[in-house]
C-alpha positions in Angstrom: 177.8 81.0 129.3 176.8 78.1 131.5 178.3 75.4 133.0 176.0 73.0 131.0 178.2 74.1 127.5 181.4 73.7 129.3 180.6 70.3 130.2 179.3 69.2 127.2 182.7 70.8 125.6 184.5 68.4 128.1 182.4 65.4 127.3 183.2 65.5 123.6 186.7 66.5 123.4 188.2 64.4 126.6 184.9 62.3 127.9 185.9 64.1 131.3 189.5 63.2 131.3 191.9 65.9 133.5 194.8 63.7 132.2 193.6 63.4 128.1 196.3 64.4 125.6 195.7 65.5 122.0 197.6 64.2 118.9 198.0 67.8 118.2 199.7 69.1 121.8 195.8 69.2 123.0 195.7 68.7 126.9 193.2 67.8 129.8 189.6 67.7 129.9 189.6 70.8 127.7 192.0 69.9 125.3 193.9 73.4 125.2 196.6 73.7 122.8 199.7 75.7 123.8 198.7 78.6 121.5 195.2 79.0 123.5 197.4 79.6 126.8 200.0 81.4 125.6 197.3 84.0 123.5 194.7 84.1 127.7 198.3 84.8 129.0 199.3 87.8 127.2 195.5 89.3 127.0 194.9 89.1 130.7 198.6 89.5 132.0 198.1 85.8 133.4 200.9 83.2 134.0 199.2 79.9 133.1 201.6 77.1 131.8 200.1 74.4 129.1 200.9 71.6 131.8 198.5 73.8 134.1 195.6 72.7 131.6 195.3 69.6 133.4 193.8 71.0 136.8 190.3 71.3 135.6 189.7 74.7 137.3 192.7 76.1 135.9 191.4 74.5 131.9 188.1 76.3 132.9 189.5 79.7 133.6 191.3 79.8 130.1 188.2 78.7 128.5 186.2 81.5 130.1 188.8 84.1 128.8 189.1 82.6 125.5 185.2 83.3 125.4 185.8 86.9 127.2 188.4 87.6 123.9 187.0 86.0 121.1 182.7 85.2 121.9 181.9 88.8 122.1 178.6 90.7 120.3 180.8 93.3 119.3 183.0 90.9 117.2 180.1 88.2 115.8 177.8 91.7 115.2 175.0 90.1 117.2 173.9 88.3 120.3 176.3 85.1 120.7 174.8 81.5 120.9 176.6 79.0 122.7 176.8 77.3 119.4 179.2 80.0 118.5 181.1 79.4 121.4 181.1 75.3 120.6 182.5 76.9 117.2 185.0 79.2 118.8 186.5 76.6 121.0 186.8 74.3 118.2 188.2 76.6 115.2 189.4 79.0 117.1 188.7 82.8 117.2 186.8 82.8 113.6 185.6 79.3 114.1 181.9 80.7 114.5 182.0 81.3 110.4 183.3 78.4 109.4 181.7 75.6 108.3 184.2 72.6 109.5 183.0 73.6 112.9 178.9 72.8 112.5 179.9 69.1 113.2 181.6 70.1 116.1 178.8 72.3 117.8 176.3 69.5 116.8 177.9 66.9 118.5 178.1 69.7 121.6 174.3 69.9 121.6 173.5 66.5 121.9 
């Protein structure tokens, strides 16, 4: 994964705002929804609160073990693409096979 995707991933969902918040409970630059912390926490026996997800450092270490959990070869059956992880990030753990999300990692590319 490289730092060019998560910045792109910033740009589109909080055009690089730590403080950005979501009509759905999305927050900072990420825009991580409570679930996405609460799911990192319990995998990696971490202690991140959602308000946390406005230190960008913080927002980037749940991202990274969302894609540790969910952007794997084993689970997609091949090599992953950081479209897939555009996906992911958008639609969630299956959001790499579903078509909402093709907007989404489009807009990600450019």
């Amino acid at each position: 994964m490289t730092n060019l995707l998560i910045a792109a991933i910033i740009a589109v969902e909080s055009g690089g705002n730590d403080w950005a918040r979501g009509r759905a409970g999305e927050l900072g630059a990420l825009q991580i929804r409570p679930c996405v912390v609460r799911d990192v926490n319990q995998h990696f026996g971490l202690r991140y609160k959602h308000s946390d997800m406005t230190n960008r450092a913080a927002a980037i270490h749940v991202f990274d073990c969302y894609m540790k959990m969910y952007a794997t070869d084993k689970r997609l059956g091949r090599a992953v693409t950081d479209s897939d992880r555009a996906r992911i990030w958008n639609g969630g753990p299956n959001g790499w096979k579903k078509k909402s999300t093709k907007s989404y990692s489009k807009k990600v590319q450019q």
